[in-house]
C-alpha positions as CSV (number, residue, x, y, z in Angstrom):
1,X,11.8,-3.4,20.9
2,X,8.6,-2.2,20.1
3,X,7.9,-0.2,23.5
4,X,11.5,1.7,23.1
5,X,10.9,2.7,19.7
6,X,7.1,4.1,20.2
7,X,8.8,6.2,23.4
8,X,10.6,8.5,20.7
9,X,8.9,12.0,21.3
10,X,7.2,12.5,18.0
11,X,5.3,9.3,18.6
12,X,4.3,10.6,22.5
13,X,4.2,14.8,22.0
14,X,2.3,16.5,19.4
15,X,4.8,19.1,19.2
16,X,7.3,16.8,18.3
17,X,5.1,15.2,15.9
18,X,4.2,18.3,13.9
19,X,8.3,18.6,13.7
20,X,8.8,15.3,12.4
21,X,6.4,15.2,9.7
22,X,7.0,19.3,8.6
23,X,10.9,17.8,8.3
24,X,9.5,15.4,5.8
25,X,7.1,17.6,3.9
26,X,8.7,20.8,4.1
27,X,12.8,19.6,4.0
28,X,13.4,23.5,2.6
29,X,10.9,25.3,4.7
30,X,7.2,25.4,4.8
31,X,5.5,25.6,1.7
32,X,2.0,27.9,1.4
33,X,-0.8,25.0,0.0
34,X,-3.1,27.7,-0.9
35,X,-1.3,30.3,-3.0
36,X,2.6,28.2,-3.4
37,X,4.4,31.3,-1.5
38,X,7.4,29.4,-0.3
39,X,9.3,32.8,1.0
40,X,9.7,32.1,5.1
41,X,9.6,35.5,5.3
42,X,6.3,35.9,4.2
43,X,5.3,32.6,6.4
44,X,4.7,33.5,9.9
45,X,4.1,30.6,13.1
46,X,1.2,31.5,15.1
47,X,1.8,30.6,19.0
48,X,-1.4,32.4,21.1
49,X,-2.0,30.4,23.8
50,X,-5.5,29.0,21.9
51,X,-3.5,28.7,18.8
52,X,-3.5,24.9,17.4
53,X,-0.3,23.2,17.1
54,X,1.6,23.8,14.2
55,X,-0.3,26.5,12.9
56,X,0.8,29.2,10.3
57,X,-0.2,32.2,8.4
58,X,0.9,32.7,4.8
59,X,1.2,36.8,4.5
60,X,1.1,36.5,0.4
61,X,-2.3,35.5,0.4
62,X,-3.3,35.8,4.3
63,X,-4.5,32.1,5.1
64,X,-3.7,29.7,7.7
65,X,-2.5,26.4,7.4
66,X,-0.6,23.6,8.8
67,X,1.2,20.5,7.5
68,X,-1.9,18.2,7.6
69,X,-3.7,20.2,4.3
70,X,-3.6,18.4,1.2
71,X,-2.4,14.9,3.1
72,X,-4.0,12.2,4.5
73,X,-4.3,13.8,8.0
74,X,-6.1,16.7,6.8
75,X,-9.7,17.1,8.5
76,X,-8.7,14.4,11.1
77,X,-9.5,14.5,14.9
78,X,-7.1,12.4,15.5
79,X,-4.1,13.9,17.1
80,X,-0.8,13.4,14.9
81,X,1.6,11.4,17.5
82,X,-1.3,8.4,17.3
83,X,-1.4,9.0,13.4
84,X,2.3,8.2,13.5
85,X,2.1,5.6,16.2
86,X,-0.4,3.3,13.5
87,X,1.5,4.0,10.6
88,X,4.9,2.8,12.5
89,X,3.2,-0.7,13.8
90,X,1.7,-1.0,10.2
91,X,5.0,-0.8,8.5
92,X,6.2,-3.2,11.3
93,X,4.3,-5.8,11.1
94,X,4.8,-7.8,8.6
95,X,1.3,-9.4,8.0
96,X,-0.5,-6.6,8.9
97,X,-2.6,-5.3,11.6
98,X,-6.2,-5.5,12.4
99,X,-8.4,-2.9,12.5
100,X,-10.2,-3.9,15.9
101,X,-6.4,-3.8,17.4
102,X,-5.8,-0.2,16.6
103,X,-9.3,0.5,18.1
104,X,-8.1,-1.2,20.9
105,X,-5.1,1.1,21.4
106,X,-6.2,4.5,20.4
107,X,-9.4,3.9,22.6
108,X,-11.3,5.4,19.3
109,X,-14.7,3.9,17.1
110,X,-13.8,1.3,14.9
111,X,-15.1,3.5,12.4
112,X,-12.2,5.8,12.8
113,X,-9.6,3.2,13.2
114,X,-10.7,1.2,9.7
115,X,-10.9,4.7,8.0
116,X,-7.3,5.5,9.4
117,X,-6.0,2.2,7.8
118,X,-7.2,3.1,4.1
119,X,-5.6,6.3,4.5
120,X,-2.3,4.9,5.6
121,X,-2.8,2.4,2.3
122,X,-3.5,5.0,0.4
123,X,-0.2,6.9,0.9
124,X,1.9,3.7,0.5
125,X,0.4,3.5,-3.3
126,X,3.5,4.4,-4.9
127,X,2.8,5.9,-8.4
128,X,4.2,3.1,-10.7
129,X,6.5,5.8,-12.9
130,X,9.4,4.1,-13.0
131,X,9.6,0.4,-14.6
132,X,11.1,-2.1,-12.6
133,X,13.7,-4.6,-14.1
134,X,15.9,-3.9,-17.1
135,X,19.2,-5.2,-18.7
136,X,20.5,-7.8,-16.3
137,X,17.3,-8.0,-14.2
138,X,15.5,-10.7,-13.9
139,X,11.3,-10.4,-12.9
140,X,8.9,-13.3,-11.9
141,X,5.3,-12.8,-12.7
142,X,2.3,-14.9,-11.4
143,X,-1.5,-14.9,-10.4
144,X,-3.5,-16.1,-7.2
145,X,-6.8,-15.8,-5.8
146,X,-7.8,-14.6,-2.9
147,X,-11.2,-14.8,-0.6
148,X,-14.2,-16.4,-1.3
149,X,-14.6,-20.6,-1.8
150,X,-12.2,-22.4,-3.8
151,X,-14.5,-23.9,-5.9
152,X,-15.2,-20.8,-7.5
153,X,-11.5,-20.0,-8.1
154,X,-11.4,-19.6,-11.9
155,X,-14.8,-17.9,-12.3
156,X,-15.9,-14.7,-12.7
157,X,-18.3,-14.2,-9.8
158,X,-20.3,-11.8,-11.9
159,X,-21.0,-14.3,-14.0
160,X,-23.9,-16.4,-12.6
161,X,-23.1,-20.4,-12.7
162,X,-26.1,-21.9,-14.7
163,X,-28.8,-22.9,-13.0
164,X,-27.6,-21.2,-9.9
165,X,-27.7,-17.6,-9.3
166,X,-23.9,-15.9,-8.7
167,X,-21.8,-16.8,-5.9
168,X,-19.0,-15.5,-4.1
169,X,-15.9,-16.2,-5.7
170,X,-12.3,-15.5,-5.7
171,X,-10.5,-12.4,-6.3
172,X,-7.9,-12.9,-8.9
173,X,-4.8,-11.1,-8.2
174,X,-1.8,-10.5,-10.6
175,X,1.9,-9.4,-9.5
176,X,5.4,-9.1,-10.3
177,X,8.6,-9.4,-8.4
178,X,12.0,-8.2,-9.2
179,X,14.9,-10.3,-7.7
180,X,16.2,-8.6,-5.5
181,X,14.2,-5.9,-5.4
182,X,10.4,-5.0,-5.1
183,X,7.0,-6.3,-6.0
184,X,4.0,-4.8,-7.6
185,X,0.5,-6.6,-7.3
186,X,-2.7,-5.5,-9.3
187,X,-6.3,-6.6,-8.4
188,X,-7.3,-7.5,-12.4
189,X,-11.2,-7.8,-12.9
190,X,-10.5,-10.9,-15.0
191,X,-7.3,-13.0,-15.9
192,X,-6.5,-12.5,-19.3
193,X,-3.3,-12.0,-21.6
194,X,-4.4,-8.7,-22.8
195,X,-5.1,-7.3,-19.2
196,X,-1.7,-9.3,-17.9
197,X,0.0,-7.7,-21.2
198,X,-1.0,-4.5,-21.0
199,X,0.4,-4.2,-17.1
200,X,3.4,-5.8,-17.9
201,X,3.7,-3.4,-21.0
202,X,3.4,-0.4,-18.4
203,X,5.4,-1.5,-15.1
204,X,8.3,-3.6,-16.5
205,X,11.8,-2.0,-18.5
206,X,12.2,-3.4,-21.9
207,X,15.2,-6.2,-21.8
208,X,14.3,-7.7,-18.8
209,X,14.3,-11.5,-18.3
210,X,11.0,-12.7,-17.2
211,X,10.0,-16.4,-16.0
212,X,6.7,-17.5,-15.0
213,X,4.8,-20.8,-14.9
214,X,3.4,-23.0,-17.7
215,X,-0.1,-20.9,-17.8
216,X,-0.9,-19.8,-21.2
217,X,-1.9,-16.6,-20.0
218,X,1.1,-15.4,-18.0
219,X,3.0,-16.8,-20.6
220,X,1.6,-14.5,-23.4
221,X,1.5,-11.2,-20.5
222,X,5.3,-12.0,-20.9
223,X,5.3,-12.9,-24.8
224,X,7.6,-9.6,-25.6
225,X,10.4,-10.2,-23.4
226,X,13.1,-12.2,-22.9
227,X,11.5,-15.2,-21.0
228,X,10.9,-18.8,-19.6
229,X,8.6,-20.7,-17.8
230,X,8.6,-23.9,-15.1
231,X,6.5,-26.3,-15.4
232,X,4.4,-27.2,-12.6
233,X,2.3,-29.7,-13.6
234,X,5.1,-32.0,-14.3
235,X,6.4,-31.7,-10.7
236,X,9.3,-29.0,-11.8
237,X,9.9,-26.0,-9.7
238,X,13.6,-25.4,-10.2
239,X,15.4,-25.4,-13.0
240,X,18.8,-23.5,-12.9
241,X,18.0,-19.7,-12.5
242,X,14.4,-20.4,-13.4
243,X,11.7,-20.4,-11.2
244,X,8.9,-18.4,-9.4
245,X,9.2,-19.2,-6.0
246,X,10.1,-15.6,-5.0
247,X,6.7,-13.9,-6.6
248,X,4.8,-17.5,-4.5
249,X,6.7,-16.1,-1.4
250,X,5.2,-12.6,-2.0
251,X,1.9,-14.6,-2.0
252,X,2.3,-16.6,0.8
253,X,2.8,-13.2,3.2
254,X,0.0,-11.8,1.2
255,X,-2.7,-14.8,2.0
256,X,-1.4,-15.3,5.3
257,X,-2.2,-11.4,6.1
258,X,-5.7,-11.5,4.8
259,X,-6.7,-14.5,6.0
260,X,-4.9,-14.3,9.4
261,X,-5.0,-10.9,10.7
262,X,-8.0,-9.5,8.7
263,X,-9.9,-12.4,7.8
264,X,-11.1,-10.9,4.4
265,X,-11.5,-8.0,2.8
266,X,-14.0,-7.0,0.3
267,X,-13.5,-6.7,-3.4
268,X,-13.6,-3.0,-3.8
269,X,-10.4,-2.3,-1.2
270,X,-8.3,-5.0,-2.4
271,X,-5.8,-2.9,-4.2
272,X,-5.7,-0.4,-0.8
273,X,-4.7,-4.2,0.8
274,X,-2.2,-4.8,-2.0
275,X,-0.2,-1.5,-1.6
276,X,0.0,-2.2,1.7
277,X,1.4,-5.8,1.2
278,X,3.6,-4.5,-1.4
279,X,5.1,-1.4,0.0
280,X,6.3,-3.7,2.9
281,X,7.6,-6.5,0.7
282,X,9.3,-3.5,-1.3
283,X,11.1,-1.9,1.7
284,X,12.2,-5.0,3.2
285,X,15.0,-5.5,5.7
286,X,16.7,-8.0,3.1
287,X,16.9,-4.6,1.1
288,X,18.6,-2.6,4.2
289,X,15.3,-0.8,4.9
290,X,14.5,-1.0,8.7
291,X,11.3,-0.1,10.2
292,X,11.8,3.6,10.7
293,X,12.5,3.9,7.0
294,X,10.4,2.3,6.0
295,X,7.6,4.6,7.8
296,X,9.8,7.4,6.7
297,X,8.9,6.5,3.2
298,X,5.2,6.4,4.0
299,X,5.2,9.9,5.5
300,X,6.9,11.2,1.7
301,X,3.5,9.8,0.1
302,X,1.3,11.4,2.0
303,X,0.6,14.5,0.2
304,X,-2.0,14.4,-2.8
305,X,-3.8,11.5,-1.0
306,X,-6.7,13.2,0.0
307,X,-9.2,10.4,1.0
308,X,-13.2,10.7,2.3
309,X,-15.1,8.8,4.7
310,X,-18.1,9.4,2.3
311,X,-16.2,7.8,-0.8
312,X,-14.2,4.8,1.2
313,X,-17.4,3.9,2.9
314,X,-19.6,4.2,-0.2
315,X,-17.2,0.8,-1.2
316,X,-16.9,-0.5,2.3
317,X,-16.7,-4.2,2.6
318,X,-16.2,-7.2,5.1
319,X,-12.6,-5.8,6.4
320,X,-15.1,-3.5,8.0
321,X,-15.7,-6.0,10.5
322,X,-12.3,-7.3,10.9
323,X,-11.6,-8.7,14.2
């Protein structure tokens, strides 16, 4: 299935591929990123036989440009089809795929392949704007940890352990998922209620029903709502509507991903790791959202998304050396 889809002529031609993204980025025409002249007639396609593909001139303010300025393609060697080609299998595969394994297949360093993943997780960052939930809807909220020992799964790992210098603990990780709908997770720098509060407070529609577990933490995140929790510790997990098995399925993908395909990733990326978990989980086939879509959706985020080597690297962490 794979093979027949990755034989469509925007993932093989670069022609084609310039098409397919302009008709995502430009639906009404193209659009000048220099001056904002959107008048084709003032737009002009330069075809010279040294000419790059998809280049144009804008005649308002006389500079070139193509569909890759101001997105995550812009300043890349790599040629567009292959750009497209990763961000398909990406979107794809469910747990994720390794960085060594697009090396593999473009035949490039593995710098460039780990540098083209963080751009691809950068453009499926959606902005947040809209609250999920409401009247009627219900949310589940819970937190994890991820990387590092377990031992060290409630402490801060900035926090040296006395009589022992710091060690490498856990990440703590904080998310919510709508039934039925989509999931947004947050690497937090510390579980707390006013840190859990203040992202409820910002990403979830007033009236919505929220359960959670018996934590006092989660519990207070959800204090202003219209909630109840499960108790764990007494051996509940369902009772009636309640329950957060859907968010602990969100996590189960999540730790299966990082632990199975990129065997851990470093503290400063994790959120890049969790948009990418999350705009899968969000665009899901249970939702009507094949793979194709869900790419398609991708592509519509990739403007504003400028990203450096120079600044992802300065944070560069073990995924680095995934396998």
């Amino acid at each position: 299935m794979a093979r027949s889809v990755l034989s469509a002529p925007h993932f093989q031609d670069e022609a084609a591929a310039f098409a397919y993204v302009e008709a995502h980025l430009w639906p009404n025409g193209p659009t000048c990123p220099h001056c904002g002249n959107a008048d084709a007639a003032k737009i002009g396609k330069l075809a010279g036989k040294t000419t790059r593909t998809g280049l144009r001139k804008c005649y308002e303010c006389g500079k070139p440009f193509t569909v890759r300025h101001g997105t995550i393609f812009e300043s890349s060697h790599l040629a567009l089809h292959l750009w497209l080609q990763v961000i398909h299998l990406m979107c794809a595969s469910k747990k994720g795929i390794a960085t060594r394994q697009i090396q593999r297949m473009l035949q490039c360093s593995m710098k460039t392949a780990w540098f083209l993943g963080h751009r691809i997780r950068e453009a499926m960052n959606g902005d947040g704007s809209t609250p999920v939930g409401g009247e009627g809807h219900t949310v589940e909220i819970d937190e994890t940890y991820v990387g590092g020992k377990e031992k060290n799964k409630h402490r801060d790992k900035r926090i040296p352990k006395e009589g022992k210098g710091p060690t490498s603990g856990k990440s703590p990780v904080f998310a919510l998922v709508q039934r039925g709908g989509g999931v947004r997770a947050f690497h937090v720098p510390q579980v707390n209620g006013a840190n859990l509060a203040g992202i409820m407070a910002k990403n979830v529609a007033r009236g919505t029903t929220v359960y959670s577990d018996e934590n006092n933490t989660t519990q207070y995140a959800a204090g202003t709502f219209k909630r109840d929790h499960i108790k764990h510790q007494s051996g509940e997990y369902v009772r009636g509507d309640v329950h957060t098995n859907t968010v602990e399925g969100f996590f189960s993908i999540l730790k299966r991903g990082i632990t199975g395909v990129y065997h851990g990733v470093s503290e400063a990326h994790l959120q890049r790791y969790l948009a990418e978990f999350s705009h899968r989980y969000s665009n899901r086939e249970a939702l009507g959202i094949d793979d194709t879509e869900r790419a398609s959706l991708v592509l519509k985020g990739v403007k504003g998304k400028r990203l450096t080597y120079e600044t992802t690297s300065r944070k560069r962490g073990t995924e680095a050396r995934t396998a």
